[in-house]
C-alpha positions in Angstrom: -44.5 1.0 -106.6 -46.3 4.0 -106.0 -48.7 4.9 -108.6 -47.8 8.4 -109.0 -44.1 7.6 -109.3 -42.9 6.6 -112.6 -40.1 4.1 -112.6 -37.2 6.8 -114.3 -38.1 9.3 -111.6 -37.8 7.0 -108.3 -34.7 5.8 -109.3 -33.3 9.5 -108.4 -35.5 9.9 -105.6 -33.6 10.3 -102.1 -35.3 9.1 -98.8 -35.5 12.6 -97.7 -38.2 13.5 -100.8 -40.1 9.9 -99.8 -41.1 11.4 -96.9 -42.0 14.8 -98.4 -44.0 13.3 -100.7 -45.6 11.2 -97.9 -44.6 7.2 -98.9 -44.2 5.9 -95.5 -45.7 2.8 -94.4 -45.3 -0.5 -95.4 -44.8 0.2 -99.1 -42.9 3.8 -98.3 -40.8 2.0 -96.0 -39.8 -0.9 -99.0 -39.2 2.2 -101.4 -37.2 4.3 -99.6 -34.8 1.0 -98.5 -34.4 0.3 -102.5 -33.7 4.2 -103.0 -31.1 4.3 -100.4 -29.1 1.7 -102.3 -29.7 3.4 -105.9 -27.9 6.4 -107.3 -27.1 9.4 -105.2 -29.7 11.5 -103.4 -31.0 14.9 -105.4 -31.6 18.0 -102.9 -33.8 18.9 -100.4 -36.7 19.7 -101.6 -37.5 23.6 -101.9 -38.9 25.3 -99.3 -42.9 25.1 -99.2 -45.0 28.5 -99.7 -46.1 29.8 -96.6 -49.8 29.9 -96.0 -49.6 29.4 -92.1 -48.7 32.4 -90.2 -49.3 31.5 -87.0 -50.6 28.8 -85.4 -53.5 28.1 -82.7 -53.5 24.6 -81.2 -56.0 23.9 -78.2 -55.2 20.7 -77.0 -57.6 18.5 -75.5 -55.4 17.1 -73.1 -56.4 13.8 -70.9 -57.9 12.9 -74.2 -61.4 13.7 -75.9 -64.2 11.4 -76.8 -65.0 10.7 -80.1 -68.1 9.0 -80.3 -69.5 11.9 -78.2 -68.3 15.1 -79.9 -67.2 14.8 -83.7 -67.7 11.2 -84.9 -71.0 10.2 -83.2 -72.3 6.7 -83.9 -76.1 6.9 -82.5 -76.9 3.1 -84.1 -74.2 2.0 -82.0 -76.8 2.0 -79.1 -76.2 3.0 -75.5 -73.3 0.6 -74.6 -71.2 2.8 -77.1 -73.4 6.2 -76.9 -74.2 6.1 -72.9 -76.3 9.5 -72.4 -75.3 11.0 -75.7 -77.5 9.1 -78.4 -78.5 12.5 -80.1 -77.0 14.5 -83.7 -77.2 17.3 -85.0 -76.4 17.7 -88.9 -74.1 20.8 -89.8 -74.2 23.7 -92.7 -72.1 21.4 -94.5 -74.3 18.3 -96.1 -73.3 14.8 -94.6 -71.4 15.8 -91.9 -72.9 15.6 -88.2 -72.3 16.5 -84.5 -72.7 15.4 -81.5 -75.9 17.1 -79.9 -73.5 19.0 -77.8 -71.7 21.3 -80.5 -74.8 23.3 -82.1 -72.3 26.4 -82.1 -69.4 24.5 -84.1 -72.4 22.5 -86.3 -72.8 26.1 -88.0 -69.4 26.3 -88.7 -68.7 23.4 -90.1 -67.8 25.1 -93.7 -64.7 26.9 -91.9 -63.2 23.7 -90.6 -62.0 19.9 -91.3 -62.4 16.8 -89.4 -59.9 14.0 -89.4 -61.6 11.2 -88.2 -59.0 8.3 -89.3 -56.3 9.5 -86.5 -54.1 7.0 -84.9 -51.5 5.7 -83.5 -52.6 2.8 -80.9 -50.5 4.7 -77.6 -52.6 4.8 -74.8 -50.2 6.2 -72.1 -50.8 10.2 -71.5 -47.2 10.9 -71.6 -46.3 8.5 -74.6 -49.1 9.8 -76.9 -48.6 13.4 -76.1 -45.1 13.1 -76.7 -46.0 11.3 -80.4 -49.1 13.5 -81.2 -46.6 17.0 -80.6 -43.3 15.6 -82.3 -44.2 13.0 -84.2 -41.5 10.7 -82.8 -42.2 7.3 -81.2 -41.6 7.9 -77.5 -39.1 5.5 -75.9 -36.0 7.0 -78.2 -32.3 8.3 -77.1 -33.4 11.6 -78.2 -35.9 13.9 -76.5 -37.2 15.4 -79.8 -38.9 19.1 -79.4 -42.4 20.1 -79.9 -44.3 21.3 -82.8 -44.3 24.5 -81.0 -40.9 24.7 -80.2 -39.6 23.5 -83.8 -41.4 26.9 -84.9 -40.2 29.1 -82.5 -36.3 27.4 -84.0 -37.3 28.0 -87.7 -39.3 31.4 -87.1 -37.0 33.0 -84.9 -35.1 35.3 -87.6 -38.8 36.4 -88.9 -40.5 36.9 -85.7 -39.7 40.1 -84.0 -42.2 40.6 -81.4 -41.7 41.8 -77.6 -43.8 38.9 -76.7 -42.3 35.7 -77.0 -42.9 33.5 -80.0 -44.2 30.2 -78.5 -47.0 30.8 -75.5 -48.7 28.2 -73.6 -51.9 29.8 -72.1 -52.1 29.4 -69.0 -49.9 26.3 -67.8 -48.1 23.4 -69.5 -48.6 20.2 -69.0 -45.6 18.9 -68.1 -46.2 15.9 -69.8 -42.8 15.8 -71.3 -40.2 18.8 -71.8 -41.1 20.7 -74.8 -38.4 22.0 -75.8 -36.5 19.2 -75.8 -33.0 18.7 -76.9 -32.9 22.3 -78.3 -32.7 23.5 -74.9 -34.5 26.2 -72.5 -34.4 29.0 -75.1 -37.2 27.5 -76.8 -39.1 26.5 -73.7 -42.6 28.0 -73.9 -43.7 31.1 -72.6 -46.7 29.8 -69.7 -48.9 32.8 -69.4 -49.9 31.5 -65.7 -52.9 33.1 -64.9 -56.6 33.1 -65.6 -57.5 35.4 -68.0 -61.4 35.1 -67.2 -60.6 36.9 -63.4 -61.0 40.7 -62.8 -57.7 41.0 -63.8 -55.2 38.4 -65.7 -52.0 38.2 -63.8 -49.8 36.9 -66.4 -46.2 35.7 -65.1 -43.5 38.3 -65.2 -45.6 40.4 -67.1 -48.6 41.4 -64.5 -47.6 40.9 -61.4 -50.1 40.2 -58.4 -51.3 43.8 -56.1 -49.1 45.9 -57.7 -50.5 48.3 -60.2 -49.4 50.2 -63.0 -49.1 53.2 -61.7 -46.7 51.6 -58.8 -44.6 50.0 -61.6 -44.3 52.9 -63.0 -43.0 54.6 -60.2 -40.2 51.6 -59.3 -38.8 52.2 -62.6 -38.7 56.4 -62.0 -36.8 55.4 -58.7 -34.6 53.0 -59.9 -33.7 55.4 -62.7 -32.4 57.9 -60.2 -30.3 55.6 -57.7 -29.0 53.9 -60.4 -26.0 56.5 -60.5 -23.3 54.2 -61.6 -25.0 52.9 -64.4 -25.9 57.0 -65.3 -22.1 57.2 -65.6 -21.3 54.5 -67.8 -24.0 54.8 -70.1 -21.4 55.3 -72.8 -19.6 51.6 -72.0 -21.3 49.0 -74.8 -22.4 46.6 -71.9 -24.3 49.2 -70.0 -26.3 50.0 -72.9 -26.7 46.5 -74.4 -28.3 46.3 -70.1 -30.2 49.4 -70.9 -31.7 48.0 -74.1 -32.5 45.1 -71.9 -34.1 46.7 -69.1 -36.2 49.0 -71.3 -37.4 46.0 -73.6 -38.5 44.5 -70.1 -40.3 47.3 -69.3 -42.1 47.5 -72.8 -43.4 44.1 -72.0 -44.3 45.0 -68.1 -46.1 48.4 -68.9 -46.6 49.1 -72.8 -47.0 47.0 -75.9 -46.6 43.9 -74.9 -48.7 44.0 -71.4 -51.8 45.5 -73.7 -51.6 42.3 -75.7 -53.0 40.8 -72.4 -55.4 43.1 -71.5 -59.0 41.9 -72.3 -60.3 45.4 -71.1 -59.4 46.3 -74.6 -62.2 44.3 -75.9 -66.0 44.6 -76.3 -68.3 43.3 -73.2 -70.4 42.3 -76.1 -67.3 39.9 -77.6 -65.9 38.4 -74.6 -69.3 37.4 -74.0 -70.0 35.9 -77.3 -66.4 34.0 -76.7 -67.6 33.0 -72.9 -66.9 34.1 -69.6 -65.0 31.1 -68.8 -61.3 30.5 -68.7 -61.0 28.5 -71.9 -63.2 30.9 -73.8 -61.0 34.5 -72.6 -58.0 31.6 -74.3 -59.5 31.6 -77.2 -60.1 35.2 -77.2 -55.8 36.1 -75.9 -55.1 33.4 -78.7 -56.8 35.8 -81.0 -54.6 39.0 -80.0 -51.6 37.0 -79.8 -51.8 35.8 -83.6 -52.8 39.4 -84.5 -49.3 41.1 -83.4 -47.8 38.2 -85.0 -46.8 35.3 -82.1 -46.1 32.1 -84.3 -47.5 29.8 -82.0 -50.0 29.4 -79.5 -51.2 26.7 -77.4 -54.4 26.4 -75.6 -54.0 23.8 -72.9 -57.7 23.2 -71.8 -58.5 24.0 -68.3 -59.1 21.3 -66.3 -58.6 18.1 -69.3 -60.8 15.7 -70.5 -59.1 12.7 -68.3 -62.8 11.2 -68.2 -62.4 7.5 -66.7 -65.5 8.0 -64.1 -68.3 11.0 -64.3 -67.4 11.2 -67.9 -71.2 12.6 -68.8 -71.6 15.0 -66.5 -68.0 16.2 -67.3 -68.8 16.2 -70.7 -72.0 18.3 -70.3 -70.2 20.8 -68.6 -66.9 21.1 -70.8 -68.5 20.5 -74.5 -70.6 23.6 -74.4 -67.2 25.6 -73.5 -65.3 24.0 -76.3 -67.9 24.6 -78.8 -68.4 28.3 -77.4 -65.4 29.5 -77.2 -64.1 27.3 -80.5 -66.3 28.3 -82.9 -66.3 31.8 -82.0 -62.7 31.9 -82.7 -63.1 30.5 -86.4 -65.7 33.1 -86.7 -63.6 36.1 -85.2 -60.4 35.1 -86.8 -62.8 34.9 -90.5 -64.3 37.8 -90.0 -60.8 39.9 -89.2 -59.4 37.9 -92.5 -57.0 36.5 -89.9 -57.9 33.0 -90.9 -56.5 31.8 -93.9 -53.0 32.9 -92.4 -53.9 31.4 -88.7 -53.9 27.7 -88.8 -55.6 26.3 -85.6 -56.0 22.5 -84.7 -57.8 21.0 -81.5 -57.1 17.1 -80.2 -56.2 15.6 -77.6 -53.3 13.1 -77.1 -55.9 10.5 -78.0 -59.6 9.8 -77.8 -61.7 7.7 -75.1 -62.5 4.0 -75.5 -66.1 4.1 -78.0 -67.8 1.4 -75.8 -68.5 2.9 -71.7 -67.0 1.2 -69.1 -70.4 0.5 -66.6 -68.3 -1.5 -64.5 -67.0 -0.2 -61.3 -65.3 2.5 -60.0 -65.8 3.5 -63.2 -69.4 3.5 -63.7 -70.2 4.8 -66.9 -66.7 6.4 -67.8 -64.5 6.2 -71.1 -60.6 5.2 -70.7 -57.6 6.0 -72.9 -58.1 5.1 -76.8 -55.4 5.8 -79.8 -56.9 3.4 -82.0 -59.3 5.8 -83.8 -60.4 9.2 -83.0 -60.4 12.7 -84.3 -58.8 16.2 -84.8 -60.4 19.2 -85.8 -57.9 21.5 -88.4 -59.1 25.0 -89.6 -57.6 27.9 -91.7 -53.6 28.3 -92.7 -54.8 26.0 -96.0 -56.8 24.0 -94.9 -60.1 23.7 -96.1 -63.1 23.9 -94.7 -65.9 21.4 -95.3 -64.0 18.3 -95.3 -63.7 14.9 -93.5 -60.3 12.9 -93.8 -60.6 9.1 -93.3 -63.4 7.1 -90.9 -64.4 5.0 -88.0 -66.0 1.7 -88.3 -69.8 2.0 -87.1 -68.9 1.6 -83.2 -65.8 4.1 -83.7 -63.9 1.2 -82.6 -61.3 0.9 -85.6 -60.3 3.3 -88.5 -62.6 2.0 -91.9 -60.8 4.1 -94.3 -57.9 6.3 -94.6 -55.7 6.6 -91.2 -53.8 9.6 -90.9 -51.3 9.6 -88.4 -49.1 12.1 -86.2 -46.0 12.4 -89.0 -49.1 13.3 -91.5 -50.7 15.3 -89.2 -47.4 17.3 -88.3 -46.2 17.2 -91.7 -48.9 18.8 -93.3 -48.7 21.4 -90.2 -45.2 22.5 -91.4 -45.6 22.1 -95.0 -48.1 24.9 -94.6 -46.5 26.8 -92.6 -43.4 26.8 -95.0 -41.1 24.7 -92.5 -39.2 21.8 -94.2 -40.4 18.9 -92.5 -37.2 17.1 -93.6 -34.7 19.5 -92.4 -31.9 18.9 -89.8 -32.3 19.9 -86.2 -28.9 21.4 -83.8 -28.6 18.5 -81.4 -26.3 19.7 -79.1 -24.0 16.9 -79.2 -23.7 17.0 -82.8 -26.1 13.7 -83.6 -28.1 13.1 -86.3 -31.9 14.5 -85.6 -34.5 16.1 -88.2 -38.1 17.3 -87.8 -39.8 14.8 -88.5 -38.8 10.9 -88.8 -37.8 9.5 -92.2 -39.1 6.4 -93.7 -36.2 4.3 -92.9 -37.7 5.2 -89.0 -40.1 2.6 -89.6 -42.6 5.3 -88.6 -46.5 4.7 -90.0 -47.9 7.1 -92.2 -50.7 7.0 -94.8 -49.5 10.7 -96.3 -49.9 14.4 -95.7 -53.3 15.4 -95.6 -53.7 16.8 -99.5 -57.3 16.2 -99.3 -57.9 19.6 -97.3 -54.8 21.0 -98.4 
């Protein structure tokens, strides 16, 4: 029996409220059996407060190391450490860096790590599919991602030109995002490289054509277009005109200026990093500013790291902690922050002791046993740590967390009930996130930081 749960109470409790209130596992998975036979089920539970606004998730696709970034072990020696044996402690006491993050280590007070994650999947396309829906892969339904589940539940709020759930620049294609809820809610791949002389973003900014010659297709199609002049009157001509003209908004106004770095300091987009994945960070910014709900960063070029894993790493870490911390700091300092929730992890972390054998020679391979997520703003706090890895980062020591809690406490503060039914479109039985009689792991949501 759960400890906060007094015997009168669970008797009343349905299965849908045991996995608000996060009793999964083997001991939520026991409860919510008994409760399922008890007395009928109360209602849903009321719909959270909304803290998240928006939402900025940069994943680390191909899978990040642990031991090397945010849960370094240096007394694990160099069969587990390799090249990076150095800290670096943080502005927050007790918590320390890998010698490659000095940017994020002064940030540390506007973030969280989780360091318990896990969910033992070590296939790219499996994990990614568990880490975004929080479904075990392998199911008759092809659940939709965290991204597209807000674009479904945001969709009578949001009212921007630009669509409400943008993957900058190209998705991975790791599984189909949108799932069973079909291509409306497909995301919007910018395409692209917003760090060239000028981001071409698909649809939107099309290659050697400028504004000016946009402009003047529109001016000539407006005066050929003779039979649509004399049936402007007729409710499908103007329902095409409203269509046309909201295109065009998007080509050449508002919504093409959303993409236009030119409208930014030199001074900033240098502090962000004139690299691809730092201009992201910096289009993530102005995308949460008009209001997109969610944005994903998928990092250029991955973290797939089996062989030349250190010199890969020297070259991508400084990025990541550029361009990453400099987003905490711009969103803070714009008081966009505590309405933007952004996390960062990959679909799993890389195996804590180096593979020296060959063809590998000093790489990392695929790991979900243990490794860790960075979480920032929307409510959560900053400052914290959320579970641990045993002294070679091989195991989770205390307090796992995984996806469902993850995802879970995602929604809850964004105001989405987690426990709510989703339109399959055969009528079947489907909801956000598994319930406990799913058989699904979880250790909670993440109250700690909440």
């Amino acid at each position: 029996m759960n400890a906060n749960c007094r015997s009168e109470d669970c008797a009343n409790v349905s299965r849908r409220e045991a996995l608000r209130r996060g009793l999964y596992g083997a001991g939520g998975v026991l409860m919510a059996n008994q409760i399922a036979s008890g007395p009928s089920a109360i209602a849903a539970p009321a719909k959270p407060a909304v803290k998240a606004k928006s939402v900025i998730q940069i994943f680390l696709w191909g899978g990040m190391s642990h031991n090397d970034t945010w849960d370094p072990k240096p007394e694990s020696g160099k069969e587990y450490m390799g090249e990076f044996g150095d800290v670096i402690p943080t502005n927050v006491s007790g918590i320390r860096l890998g010698a490659l993050f000095p940017q994020l280590a002064k940030q540390a007070d506007k973030y969280s790590l989780i360091r318990g994650m896990t969910h033992g999947n070590n296939g790219h396309e499996t994990a990614a599919y568990l880490m975004q829906t929080g479904h075990p892969p392998g199911g008759r339904l092809a659940y939709p991602s965290v991204g597209a589940v807000f674009s479904f539940f945001k969709r009578h709020d949001y009212k921007g030109m630009i669509p409400p759930y943008v993957v900058l620049t190209r998705a991975q294609g790791r599984f189909s995002e949108e799932g069973f809820l079909g291509p409306g809610y497909k995301p919007f791949a910018t395409g692209g490289d917003p760090n060239a002389a000028r981001f071409e973003v698909e649809g939107v900014v099309a290659r050697g054509i400028t504004d000016e010659r946009q402009k003047a297709r529109r001016e000539l199609l407006g005066k050929m277009n003779t039979m649509g002049n004399l049936m402007a009157a007729s409710p499908e001509m103007a329902l095409a005109e409203q269509t046309k003209d909201a295109a065009y908004e998007l080509i050449l106004g508002a919504g093409k200026e959303v993409f236009d770095l030119d409208q930014e300091k030199p001074a900033l987009r240098d502090r962000y990093g004139r690299h691809t994945f730092g201009q992201e960070c910096l289009v993530a910014r102005r995308l949460v500013e008009t209001g997109v709900p969610y944005v994903v960063i998928n990092y250029p070029g991955g973290w797939d790291t089996h062989s030349n894993h250190f010199a890969t790493m020297r070259r991508q870490c400084p990025q990541l902690d550029q361009g990453l911390a400099v987003l905490l700091q711009d969103l803070h300092d714009r008081g966009l922050l505590d309405s933007t929730l952004v996390w960062c992890s990959g679909e799993f972390g890389r195996g804590p002791k180096v593979d020296w054998q060959p063809p590998w020679n000093g790489g990392r391979n695929h790991y979900g046993r243990v490794f860790s997520v960075l979480v920032a703003g929307g409510g959560f706090k900053g400052g914290g740590v959320v579970g641990a890895s045993d002294t070679k980062g091989e195991d989770v020591a205390d307090r796992p967390v995984y996806p469902v809690d993850l995802l879970g406490s995602i929604y809850q503060l964004a105001g989405i009930d987690f426990t709510a039914n989703l339109p399959h479109p055969d009528g079947l039985d489907a909801r956000v996130l598994p319930e406990p009689s799913d058989r699904v792991k979880s250790a909670g949501l993440l109250t700690e930081i909440m």
